[in-house]
C-alpha positions in Angstrom: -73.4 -37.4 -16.8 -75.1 -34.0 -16.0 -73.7 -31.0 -14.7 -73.9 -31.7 -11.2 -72.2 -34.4 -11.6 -69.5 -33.0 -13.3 -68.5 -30.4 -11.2 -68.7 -33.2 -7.8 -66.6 -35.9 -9.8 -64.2 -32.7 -10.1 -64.3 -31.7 -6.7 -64.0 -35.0 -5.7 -61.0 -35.5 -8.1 -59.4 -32.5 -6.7 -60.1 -33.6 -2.6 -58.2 -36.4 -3.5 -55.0 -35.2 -5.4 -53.0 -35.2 -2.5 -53.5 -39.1 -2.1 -53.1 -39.9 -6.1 -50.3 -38.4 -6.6 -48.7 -41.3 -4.0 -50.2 -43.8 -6.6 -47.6 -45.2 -9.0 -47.4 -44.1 -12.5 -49.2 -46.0 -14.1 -51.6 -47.4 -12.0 -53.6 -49.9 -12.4 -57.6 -49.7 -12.7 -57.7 -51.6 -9.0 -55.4 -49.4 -7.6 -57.0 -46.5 -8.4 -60.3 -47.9 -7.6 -59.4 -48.7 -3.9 -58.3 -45.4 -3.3 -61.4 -44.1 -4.5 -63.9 -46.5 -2.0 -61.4 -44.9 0.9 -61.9 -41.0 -0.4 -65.8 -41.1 -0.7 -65.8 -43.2 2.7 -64.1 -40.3 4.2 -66.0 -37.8 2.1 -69.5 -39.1 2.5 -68.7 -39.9 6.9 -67.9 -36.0 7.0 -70.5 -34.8 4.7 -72.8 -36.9 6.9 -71.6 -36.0 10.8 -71.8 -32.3 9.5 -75.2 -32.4 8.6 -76.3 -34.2 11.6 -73.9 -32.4 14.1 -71.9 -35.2 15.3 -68.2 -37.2 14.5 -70.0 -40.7 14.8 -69.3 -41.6 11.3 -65.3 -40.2 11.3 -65.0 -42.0 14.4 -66.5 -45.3 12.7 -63.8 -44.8 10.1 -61.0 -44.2 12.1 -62.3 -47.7 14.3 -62.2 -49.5 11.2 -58.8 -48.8 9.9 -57.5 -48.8 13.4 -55.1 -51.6 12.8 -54.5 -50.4 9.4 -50.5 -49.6 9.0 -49.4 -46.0 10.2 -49.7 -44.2 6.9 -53.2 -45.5 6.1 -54.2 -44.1 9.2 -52.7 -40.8 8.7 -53.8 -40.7 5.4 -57.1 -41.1 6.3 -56.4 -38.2 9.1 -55.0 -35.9 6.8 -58.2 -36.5 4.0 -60.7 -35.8 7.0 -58.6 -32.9 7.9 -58.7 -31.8 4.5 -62.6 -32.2 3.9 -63.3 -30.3 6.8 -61.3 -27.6 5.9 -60.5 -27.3 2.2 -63.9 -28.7 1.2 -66.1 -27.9 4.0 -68.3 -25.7 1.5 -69.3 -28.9 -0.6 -72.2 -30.8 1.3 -73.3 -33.7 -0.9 -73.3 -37.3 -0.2 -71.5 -39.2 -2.7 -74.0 -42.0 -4.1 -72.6 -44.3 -7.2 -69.2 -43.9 -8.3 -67.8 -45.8 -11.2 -64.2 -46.4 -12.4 -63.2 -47.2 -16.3 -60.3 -47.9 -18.1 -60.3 -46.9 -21.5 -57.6 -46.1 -23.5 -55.0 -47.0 -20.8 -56.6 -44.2 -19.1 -58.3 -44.8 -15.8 -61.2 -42.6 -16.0 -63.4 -41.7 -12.6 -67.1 -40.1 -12.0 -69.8 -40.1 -9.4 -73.2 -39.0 -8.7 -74.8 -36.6 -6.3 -77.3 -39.0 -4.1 
């Protein structure tokens, strides 16, 4: 993994700390992956309506979780609240992510697209 990548997997990590410290201790490799595929969705839908000047792709989000239970939704509120705020600065499109468990350890990284 270069550089780049380094420092987004981090950012990424730390854009999502609010919504893995809900994850049991330990969790499982699953678990950890499903939050994942819902943080870069979020990420990747901001990152994406910024650049082209628009909400299309949070509104698509928020459509598709709509009959998601309460505190999915809000989560998912709260995480594009966050980007936009906290991690506006950070403009990259997310493009392959991986999750391993090694060790016990779930480890996580992704790649600038």
């Amino acid at each position: 993994m270069n550089t780049e990548d380094e420092k987004i997997t981090r950012t990424v990590l730390s854009f999502a700390q609010p919504v893995l410290v809900g994850l049991p201790k330990p969790c499982s490799k699953d678990q950890f992956a499903g939050v994942m595929r819902t943080v870069l969705t979020v990420w990747n839908a901001v990152v994406k309506d910024q650049r082209a000047g628009g909400n299309e792709n949070e509104a698509a989000v928020l459509a598709a979780i709509s009959s998601a239970p309460k505190e999915v939704q809000l989560m998912v509120k709260r995480l594009i609240k966050r980007k936009k705020t906290k991690f506006a600065e950070a403009s990259q499109v997310i493009g392959q992510h991986w999750v391993h468990e090694q060790g016990g350890e779930v480890l996580f990284g992704c790649e600038v697209e």
